[in-house]
VOGU-3710 file (C-alpha; in Angstrom, 3 decimals, decimal comma):
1> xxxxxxxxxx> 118,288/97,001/137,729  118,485/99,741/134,947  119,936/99,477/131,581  122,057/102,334/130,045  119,846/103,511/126,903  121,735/103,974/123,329  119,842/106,247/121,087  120,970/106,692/117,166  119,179/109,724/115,441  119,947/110,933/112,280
11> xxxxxxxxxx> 120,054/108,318/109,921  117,327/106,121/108,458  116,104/102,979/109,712  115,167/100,384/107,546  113,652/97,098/108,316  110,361/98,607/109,919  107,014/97,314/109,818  105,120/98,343/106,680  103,003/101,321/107,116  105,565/102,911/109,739
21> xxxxxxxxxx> 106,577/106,351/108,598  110,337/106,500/107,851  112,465/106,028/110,775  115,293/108,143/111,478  116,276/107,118/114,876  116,729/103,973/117,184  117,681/103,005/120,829  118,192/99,675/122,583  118,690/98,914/126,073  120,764/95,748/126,710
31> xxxxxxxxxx> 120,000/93,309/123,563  116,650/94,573/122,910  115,083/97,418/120,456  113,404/100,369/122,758  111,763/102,237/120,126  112,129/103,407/116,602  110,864/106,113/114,808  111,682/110,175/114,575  114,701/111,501/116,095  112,531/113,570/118,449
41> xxxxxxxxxx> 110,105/110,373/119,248  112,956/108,001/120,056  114,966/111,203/122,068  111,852/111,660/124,236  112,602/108,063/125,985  115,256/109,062/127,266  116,027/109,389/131,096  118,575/111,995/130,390  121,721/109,316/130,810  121,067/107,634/127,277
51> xxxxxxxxxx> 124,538/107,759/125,012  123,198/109,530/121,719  125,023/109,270/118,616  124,252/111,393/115,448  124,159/108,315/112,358  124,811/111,507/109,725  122,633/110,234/107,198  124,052/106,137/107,895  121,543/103,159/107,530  120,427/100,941/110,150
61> xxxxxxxxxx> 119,527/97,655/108,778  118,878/94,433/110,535  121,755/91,985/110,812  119,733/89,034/109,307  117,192/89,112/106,241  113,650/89,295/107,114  114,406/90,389/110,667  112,343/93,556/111,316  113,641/96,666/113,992  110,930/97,281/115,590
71> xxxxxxxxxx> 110,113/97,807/119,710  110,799/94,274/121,529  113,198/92,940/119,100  116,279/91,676/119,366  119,127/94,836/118,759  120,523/92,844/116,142  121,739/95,332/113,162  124,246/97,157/111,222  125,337/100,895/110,453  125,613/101,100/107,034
81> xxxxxxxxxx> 127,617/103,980/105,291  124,514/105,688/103,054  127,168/106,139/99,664  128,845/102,866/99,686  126,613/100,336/101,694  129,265/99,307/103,044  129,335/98,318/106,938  130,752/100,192/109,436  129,409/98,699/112,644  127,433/95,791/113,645
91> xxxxxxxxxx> 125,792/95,789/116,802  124,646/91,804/118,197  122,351/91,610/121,289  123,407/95,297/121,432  126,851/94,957/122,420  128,957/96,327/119,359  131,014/93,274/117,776  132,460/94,361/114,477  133,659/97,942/113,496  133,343/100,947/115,170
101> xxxxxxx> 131,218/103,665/115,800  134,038/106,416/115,925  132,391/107,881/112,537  129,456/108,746/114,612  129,211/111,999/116,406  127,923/112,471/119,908  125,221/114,582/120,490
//
């Protein structure tokens, strides 16, 4: 069985491993992180039926302090709106639960 792929790019991931380069995309299959790094990077795992959403400059922060977003972890985060901080999604073993991505825009 196949998972459909979600891919952010766009934004800026925080919550990497130290010594990562600055993350600007993510993408999670089911309720676990696929990859995270460059938008191209994370595009390129694509199987060409990923959804792909354009963060336009938004944070992605883990959902819980200390958690890190990294490949194999849980897709446990929020979308953060990069002027206010304020959330505007959270996303818990990658389903969305709170808010909505409607800001986003497609790619």
């Amino acid at each position: 069985m196949t998972h459909e792929y979600t891919i952010l790019v766009g934004g800026r991931v925080l919550g990497t491993p130290k010594g990562t380069s600055t993350a600007t995309a993510i993408a999670w299959a089911e309720d676990t992180v696929l990859a995270v790094g460059g938008d191209d990077e994370v595009l390129a795992i694509s199987r060409g039926d990923s959804r792909v959403a354009v963060l336009r400059g938004a944070l992605v922060a883990p959902a819980t302090g200390g958690a890190m977003l990294e490949p194999g972890s849980p897709a446990d985060f929020a979308i953060l709106d990069a002027a206010t901080g304020l959330a505007v999604a959270r996303i818990i073993g990658g389903r969305l639960v709170e808010g909505g991505m409607n800001g986003l825009t497609p790619d």
